[in-house]
C-alpha positions as CSV (number, residue, x, y, z in Angstrom):
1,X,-38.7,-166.8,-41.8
2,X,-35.8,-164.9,-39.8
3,X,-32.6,-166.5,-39.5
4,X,-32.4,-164.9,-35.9
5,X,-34.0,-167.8,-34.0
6,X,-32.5,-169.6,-30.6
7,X,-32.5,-173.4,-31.4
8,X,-30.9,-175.8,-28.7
9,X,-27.9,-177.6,-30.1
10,X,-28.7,-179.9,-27.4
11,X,-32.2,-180.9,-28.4
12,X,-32.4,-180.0,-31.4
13,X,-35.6,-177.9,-30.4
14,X,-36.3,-174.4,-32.1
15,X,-37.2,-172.5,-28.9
16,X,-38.1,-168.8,-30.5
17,X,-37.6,-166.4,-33.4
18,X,-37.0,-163.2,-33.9
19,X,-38.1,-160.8,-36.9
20,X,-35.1,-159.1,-38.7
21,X,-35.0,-155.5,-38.8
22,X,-36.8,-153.6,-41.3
23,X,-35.0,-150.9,-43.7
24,X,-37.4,-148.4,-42.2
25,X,-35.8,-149.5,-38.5
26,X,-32.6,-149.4,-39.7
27,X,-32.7,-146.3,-40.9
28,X,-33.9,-145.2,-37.9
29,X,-31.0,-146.5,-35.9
30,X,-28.3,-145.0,-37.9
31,X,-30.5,-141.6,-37.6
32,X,-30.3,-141.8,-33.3
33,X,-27.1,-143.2,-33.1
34,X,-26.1,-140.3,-35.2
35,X,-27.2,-137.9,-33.1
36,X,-25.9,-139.3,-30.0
37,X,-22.1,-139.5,-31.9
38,X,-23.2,-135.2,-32.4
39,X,-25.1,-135.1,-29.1
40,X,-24.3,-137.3,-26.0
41,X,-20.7,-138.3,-27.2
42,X,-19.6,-134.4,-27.4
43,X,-21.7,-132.9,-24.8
44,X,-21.0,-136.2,-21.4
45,X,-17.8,-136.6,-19.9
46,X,-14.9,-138.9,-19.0
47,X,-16.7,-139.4,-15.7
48,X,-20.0,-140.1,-16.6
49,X,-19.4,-142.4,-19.0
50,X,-17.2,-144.4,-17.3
51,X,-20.1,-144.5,-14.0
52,X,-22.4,-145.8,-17.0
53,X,-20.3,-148.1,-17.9
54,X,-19.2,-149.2,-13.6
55,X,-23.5,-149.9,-13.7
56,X,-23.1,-151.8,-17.2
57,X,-20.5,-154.2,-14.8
58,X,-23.0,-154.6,-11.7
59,X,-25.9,-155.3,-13.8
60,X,-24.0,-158.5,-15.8
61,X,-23.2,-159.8,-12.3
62,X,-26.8,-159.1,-10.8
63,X,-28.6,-161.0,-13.9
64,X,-25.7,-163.2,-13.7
65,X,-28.1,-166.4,-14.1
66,X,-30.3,-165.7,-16.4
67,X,-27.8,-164.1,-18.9
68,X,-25.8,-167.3,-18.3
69,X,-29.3,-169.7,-18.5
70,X,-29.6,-167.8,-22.1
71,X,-26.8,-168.8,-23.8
72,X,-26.7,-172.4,-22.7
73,X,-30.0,-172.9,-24.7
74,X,-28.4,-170.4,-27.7
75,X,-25.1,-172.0,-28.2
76,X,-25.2,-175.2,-25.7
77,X,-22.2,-173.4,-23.8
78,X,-21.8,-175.5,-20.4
79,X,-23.6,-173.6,-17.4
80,X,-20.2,-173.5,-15.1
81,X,-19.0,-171.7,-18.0
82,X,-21.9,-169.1,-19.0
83,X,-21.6,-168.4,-15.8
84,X,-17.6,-167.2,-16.1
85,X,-18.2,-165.8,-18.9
86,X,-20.8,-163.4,-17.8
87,X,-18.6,-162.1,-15.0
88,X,-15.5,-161.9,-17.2
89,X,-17.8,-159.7,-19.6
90,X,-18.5,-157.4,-16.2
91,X,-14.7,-157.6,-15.2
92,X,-13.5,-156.1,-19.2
93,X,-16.6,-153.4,-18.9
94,X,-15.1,-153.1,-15.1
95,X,-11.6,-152.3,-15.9
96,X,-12.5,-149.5,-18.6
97,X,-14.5,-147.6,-16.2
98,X,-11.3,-148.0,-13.6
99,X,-8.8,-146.9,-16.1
100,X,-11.2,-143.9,-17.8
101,X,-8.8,-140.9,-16.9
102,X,-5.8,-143.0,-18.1
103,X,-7.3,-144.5,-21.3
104,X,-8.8,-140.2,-22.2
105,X,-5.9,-138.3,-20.8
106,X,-3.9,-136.2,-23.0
107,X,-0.3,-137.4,-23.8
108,X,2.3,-134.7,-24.0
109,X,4.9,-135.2,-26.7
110,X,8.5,-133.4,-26.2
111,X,9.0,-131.1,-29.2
112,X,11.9,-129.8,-30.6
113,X,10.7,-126.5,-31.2
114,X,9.3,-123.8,-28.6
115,X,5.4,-124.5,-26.8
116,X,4.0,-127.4,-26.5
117,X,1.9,-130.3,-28.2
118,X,-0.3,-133.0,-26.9
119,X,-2.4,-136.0,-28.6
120,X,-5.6,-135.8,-27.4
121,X,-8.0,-138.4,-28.5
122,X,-12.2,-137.5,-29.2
123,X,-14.2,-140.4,-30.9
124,X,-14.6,-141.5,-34.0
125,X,-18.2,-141.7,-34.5
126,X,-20.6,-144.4,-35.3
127,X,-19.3,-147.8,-35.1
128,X,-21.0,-151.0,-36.2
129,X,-19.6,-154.0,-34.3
130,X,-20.3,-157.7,-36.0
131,X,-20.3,-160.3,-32.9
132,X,-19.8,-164.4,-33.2
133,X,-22.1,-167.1,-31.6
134,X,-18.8,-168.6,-28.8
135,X,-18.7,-166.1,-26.7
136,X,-21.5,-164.0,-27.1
137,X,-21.1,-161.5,-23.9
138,X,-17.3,-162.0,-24.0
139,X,-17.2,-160.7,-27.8
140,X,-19.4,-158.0,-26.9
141,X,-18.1,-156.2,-23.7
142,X,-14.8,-156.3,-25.4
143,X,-15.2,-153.9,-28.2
144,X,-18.5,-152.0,-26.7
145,X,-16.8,-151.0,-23.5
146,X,-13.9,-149.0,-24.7
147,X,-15.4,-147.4,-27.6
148,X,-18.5,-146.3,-25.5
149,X,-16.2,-144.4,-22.7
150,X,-14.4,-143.3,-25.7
151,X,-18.1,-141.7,-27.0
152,X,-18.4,-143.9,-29.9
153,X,-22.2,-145.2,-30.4
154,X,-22.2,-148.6,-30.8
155,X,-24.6,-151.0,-33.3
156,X,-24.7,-154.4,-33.0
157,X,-25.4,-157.0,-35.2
158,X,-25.0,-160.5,-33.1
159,X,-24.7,-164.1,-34.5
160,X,-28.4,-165.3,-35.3
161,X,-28.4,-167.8,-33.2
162,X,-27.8,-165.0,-30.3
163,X,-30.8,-163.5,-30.7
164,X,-31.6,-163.1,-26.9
165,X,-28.3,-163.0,-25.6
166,X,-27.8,-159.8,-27.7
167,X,-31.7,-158.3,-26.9
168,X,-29.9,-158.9,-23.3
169,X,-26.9,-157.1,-23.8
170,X,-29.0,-153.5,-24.9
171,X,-31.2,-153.8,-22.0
172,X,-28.6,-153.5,-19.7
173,X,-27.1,-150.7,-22.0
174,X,-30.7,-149.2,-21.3
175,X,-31.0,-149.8,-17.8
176,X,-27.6,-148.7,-17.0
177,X,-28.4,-145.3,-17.9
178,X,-26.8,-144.8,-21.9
179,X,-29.0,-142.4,-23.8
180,X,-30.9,-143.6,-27.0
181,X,-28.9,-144.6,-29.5
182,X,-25.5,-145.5,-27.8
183,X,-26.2,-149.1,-28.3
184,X,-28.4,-150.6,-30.5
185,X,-28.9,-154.2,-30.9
186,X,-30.0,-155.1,-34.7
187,X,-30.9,-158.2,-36.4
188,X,-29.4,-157.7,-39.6
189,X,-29.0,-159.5,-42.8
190,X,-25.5,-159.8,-44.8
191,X,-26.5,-157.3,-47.1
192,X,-28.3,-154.7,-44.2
193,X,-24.7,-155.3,-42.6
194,X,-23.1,-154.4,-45.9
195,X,-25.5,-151.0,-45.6
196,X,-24.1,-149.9,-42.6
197,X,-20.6,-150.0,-42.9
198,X,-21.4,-148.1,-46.3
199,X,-23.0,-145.5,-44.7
200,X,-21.4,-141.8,-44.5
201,X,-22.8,-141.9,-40.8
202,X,-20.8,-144.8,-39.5
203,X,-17.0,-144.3,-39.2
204,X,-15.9,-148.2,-38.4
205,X,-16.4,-151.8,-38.4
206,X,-15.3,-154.5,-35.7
207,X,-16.1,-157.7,-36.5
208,X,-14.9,-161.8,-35.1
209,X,-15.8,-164.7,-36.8
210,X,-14.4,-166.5,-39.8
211,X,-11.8,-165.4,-42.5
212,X,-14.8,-165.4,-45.1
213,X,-16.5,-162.9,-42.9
214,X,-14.0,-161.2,-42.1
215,X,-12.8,-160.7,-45.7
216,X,-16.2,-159.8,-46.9
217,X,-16.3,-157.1,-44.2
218,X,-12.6,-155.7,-44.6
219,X,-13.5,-155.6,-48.6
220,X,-16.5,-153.2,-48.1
221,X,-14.6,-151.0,-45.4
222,X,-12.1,-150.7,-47.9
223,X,-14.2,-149.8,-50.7
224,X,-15.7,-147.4,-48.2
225,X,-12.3,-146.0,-46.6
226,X,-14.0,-147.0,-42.8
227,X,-11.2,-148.2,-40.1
228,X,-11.5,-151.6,-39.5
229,X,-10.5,-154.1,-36.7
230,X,-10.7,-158.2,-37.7
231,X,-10.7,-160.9,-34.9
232,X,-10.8,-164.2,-37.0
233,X,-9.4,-167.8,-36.6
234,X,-6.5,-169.4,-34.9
235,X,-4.8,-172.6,-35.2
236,X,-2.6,-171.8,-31.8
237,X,0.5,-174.1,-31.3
238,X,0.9,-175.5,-27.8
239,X,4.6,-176.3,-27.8
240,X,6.1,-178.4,-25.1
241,X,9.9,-178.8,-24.8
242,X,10.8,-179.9,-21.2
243,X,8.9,-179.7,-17.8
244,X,8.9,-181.0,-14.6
245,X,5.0,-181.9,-14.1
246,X,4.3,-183.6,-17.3
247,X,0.3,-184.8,-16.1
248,X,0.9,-180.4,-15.5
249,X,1.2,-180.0,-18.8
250,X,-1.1,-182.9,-19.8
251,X,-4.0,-181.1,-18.0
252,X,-3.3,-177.6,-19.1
253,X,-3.1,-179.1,-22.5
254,X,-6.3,-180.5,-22.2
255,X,-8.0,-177.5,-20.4
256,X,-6.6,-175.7,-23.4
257,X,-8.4,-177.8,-26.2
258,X,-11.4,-178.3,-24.3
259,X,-12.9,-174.7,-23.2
260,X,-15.6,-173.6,-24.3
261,X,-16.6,-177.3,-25.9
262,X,-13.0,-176.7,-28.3
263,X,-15.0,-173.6,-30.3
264,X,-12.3,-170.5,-29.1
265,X,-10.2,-168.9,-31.8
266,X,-7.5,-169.2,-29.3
267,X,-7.7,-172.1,-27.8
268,X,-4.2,-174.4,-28.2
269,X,-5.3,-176.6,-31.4
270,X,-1.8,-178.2,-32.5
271,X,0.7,-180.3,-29.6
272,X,4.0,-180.2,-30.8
273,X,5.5,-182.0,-28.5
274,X,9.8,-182.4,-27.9
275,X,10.5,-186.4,-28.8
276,X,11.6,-187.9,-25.4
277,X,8.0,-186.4,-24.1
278,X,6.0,-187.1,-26.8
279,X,4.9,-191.1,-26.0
280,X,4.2,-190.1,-22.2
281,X,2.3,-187.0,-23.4
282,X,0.3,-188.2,-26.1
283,X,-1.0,-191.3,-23.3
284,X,-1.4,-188.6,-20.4
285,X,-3.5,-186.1,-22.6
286,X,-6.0,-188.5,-24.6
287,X,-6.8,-190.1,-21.5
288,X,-7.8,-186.5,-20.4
289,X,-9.4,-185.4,-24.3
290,X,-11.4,-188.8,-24.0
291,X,-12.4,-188.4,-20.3
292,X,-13.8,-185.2,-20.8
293,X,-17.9,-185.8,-19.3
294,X,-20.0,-184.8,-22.9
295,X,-23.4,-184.3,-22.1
296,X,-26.0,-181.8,-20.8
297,X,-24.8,-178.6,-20.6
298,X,-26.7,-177.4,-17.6
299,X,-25.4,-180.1,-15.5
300,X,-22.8,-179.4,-12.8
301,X,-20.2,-181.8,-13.8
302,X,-20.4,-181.6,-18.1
303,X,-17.2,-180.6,-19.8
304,X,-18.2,-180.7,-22.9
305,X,-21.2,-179.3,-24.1
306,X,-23.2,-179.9,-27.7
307,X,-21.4,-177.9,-30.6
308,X,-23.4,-174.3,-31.6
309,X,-25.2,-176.7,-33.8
310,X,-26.0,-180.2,-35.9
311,X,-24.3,-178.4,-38.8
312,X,-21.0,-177.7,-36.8
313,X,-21.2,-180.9,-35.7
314,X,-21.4,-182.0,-39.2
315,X,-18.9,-180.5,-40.3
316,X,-16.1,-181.1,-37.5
317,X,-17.0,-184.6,-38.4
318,X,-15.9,-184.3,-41.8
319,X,-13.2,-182.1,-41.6
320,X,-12.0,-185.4,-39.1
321,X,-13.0,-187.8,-41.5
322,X,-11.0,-186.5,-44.1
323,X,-7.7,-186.2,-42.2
324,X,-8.0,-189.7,-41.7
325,X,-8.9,-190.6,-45.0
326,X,-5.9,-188.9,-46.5
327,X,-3.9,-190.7,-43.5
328,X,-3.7,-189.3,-40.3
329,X,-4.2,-191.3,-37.6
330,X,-7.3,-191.5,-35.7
331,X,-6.3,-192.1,-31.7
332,X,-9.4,-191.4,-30.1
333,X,-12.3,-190.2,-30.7
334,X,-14.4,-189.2,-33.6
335,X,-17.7,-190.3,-33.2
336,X,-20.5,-187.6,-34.0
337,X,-24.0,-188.2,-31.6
338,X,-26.0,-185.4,-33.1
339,X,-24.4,-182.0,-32.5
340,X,-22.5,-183.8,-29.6
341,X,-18.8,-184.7,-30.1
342,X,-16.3,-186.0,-28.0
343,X,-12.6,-185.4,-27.2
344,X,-10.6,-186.3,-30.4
345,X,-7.4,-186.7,-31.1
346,X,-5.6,-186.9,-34.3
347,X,-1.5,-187.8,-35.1
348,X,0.6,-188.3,-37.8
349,X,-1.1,-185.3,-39.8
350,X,1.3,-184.1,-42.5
351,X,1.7,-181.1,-44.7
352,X,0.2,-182.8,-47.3
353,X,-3.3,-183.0,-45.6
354,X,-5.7,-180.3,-45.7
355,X,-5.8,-181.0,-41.6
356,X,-2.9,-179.5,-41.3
357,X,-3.6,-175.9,-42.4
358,X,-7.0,-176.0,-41.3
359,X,-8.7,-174.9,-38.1
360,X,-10.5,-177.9,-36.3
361,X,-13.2,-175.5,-34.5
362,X,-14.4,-178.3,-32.1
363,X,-12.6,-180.6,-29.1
364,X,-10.4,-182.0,-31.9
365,X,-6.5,-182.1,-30.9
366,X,-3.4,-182.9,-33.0
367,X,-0.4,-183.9,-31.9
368,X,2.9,-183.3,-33.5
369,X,6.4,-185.5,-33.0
370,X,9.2,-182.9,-33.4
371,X,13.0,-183.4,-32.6
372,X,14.1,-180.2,-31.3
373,X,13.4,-176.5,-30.4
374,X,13.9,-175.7,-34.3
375,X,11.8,-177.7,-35.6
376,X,8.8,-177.1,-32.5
377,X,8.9,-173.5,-34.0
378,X,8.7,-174.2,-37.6
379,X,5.9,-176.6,-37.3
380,X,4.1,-174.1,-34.7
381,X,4.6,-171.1,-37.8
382,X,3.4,-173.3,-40.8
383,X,0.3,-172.4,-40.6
384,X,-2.5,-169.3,-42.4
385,X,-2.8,-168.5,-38.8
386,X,-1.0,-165.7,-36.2
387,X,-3.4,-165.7,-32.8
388,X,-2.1,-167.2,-29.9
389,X,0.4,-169.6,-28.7
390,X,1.8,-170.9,-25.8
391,X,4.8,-172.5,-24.8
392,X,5.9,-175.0,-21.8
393,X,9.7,-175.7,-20.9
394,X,12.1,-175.0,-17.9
395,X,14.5,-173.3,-19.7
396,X,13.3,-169.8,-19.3
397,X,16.4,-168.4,-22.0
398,X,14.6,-171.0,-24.6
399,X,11.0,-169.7,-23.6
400,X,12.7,-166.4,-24.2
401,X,14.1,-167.1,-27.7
402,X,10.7,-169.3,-28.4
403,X,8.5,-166.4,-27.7
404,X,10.5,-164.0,-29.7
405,X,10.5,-166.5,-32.9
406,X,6.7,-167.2,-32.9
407,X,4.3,-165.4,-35.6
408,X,1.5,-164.6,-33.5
409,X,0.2,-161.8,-31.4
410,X,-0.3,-163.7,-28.4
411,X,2.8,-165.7,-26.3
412,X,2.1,-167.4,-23.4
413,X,4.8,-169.2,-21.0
414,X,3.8,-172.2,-18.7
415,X,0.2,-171.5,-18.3
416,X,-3.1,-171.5,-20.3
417,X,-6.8,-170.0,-20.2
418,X,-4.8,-166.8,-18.6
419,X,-6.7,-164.2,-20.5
420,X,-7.7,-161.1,-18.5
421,X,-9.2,-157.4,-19.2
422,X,-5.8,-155.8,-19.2
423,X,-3.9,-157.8,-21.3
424,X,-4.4,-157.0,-25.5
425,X,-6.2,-159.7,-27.5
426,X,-5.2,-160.2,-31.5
427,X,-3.3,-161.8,-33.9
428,X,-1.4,-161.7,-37.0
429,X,-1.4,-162.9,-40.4
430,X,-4.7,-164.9,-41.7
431,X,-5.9,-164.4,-37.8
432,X,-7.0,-160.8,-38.4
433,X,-5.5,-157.1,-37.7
434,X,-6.0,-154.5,-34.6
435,X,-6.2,-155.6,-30.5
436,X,-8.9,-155.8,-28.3
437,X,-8.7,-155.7,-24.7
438,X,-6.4,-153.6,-22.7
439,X,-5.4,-150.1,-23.2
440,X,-4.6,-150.7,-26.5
441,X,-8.3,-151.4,-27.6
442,X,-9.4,-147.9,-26.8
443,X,-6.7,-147.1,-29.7
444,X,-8.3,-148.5,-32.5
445,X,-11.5,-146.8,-33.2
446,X,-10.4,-143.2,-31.3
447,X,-9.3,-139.3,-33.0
448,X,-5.5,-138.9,-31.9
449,X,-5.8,-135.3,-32.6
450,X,-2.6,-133.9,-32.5
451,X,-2.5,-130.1,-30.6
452,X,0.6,-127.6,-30.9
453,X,0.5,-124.6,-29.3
454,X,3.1,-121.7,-29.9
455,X,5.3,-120.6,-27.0
């Protein structure tokens, strides 16, 4: 029996499966995508890869429905959401095909010495890319976009229970006009996976999910001397100091814990919240956490979906029941229905408490009491975790000094949910190495060949 199989969270139902991939059709894979890195990625240009990639954009927004229908049945994501999420996967491939000459020009460096010298950047080769369940075009557009216009194959091994989603993702690859093995959709087992990135053929490994994944990953690249990007968890502090709209801030709160049904590496996990706001706050935004519509995720007005699975569910559950056990206190909330589970939100957490360092991956908020800026900024850094964070107050000198004190690769000032294809996605510490998104993902898995030339 295949692990690759599309089971509704919301029903429980197992709707298909899929076989995984033979050794024989792997090998095969690796042998075309091969000879596209030697072939197609030598012999096309700037220009036509970035037209493929313009169609790879139109044809996410033509099959904008039934992409969107697919994951709601995968990973129970709510429809209004699928929906946004397949044109933000059209907008990422979108802006790489805008910004082609930029992204592949050469850079001139001023030399000290007579002639001249440029960095020039030619691909990599091969690259195996490892994609999570929550955002399964998301994930996808944002490492295959730049590293195909860059001329980097791509194989993909998506989340099991993506099994569709990802079949999806190569037809339009297909359809849009990239040559046989350019991308490759694969359903892989650990140890296939663990193949691949061994293999002389492939030069790189991009993979988001968990820290186990992503340490059993970075352990083989290592052993293996392959370039390696890791997108993994986030525990993201949403500070607030001072504001002048505090059902504002409530809300954007909220919206921040809720997207995506709470399961978003960078959604805001941890309210650390200035004293003289944190009664009013703490009312305002579980009101909002518990009237959050949970239910069927193809209806128009659900907020929160199911969680990817039972499991999930199960284990959000526990992870709640735990913290509460050791003596946090249990506001609202906290009631499992299946793989359903409602706004929650949790005070009085301590360091003491595995809640603390841990990552609640479902609509689970905490709220923190702090006194002062100091202290907002050393409860926002005690934590594994370096992804995002975000940061509300008036005083745009303390967001300023805020921002700068933060250990994370993502700052964000007044606003939430304000991702967008230009702007660099990745963290620090436990939350994983490299960028995505913006110019600065078509830097990761790219030949900056240096060329000097004599006078």
């Amino acid at each position: 029996m295949s692990d690759y199989k599309v089971v509704n969270p919301a029903t429980g139902e197992t709707l298909a499966e899929y076989p995984l991939a033979t050794d024989a059709e792997l090998e095969q894979a690796l042998a075309v995508a091969y000879a596209a890195a030697k072939g197609w990625a030598l012999t096309s240009g700037v220009a036509e890869r970035a037209a493929l990639l313009r169609r790879v954009a139109e044809l996410h927004r033509e099959r904008r429905d039934e992409l969107a229908a697919t994951i709601v049945r995968e990973m129970g994501k709510p429809l209004a959401a699928a929906v946004g999420e397949v044109d933000f996967a059209a907008d990422i491939t979108e802006f790489y095909a805008d910004n082609a000459e930029k992204i592949m020009a050469d850079q001139p460096i001023d030399i000290l010495a007579e002639g001249t010298a440029v960095i020039r950047r030619s691909p990599l080769g091969v690259l195996l890319g490892i994609m999570p369940w929550n955002f399964p075009y998301y994930q996808v557009a944002r490492f295959a976009a730049p590293n195909l216009l860059i001329g980097n194959p791509i194989l993909l091994k998506h989340a099991p229970q993506c099994p569709e989603s990802s079949a999806a993702i190569e037809t339009i690859y297909r359809d849009a006009g990239f040559p046989e093995g350019a991308y490759t959709n694969l359903y892989l087992t650990h140890d296939q996976s663990a193949a691949v990135i061994a293999d002389p053929r492939v030069q790189g490994v991009s993979v988001t999910g968990s820290e186990r994944a992503g340490s059993a990953v970075a352990e083989v690249a290592g052993r293996n001397l392959k370039k390696v990007v890791l997108e993994l968890g986030g525990s993201d502090p949403f500070i607030l100091l001072s504001t002048d709209d505090l059902d504002g801030a409530a809300q954007a709160a909220a919206d921040a814990r809720l997207d995506n049904t709470g399961q978003s590496c960078n959604a805001a996990k941890r309210f650390i919240v200035a004293d003289d706001l944190y009664e009013p706050f703490l009312e305002k935004f579980t009101a909002l956490m518990t009237g959050a519509k949970l239910g069927d995720p193809f209806a128009d007005d659900t907020v929160l979906g199911p969680l990817s699975s039972e499991l999930a569910a199960e284990r959000l559950a526990a992870q709640v029941d735990k913290a509460v056990a050791q003596g946090a206190t249990l506001v609202a909330g906290g009631t499992r229905d299946g793989a359903f589970y409602p706004g929650t939100v949790l005070t009085d957490v301590t360091p003491e408490m595995d809640a603390y360092r841990e990552e609640f991956f479902g609509p689970v908020g905490v709220v923190y009491r702090v006194a002062d800026e100091d202290e907002a900024v050393k409860v926002a850094n005690d934590t594994p975790f370096g992804l995002g964070s975000y940061v509300f107050t008036t005083d745009e000198a303390q967001a300023e000094r805020v921002a700068e004190k933060i250990d994370a690769g993502m700052v964000y000032v007044n606003l939430v949910l304000a991702d967008s294809p230009e702007l660099p996605f990745g963290g620090v510490k436990r939350s994983g190495t490299g960028r995505e998104m913006g110019l600065l993902a078509a830097d990761e898995f790219v030949n900056k060949k240096l060329v000097r030339v004599g006078a």
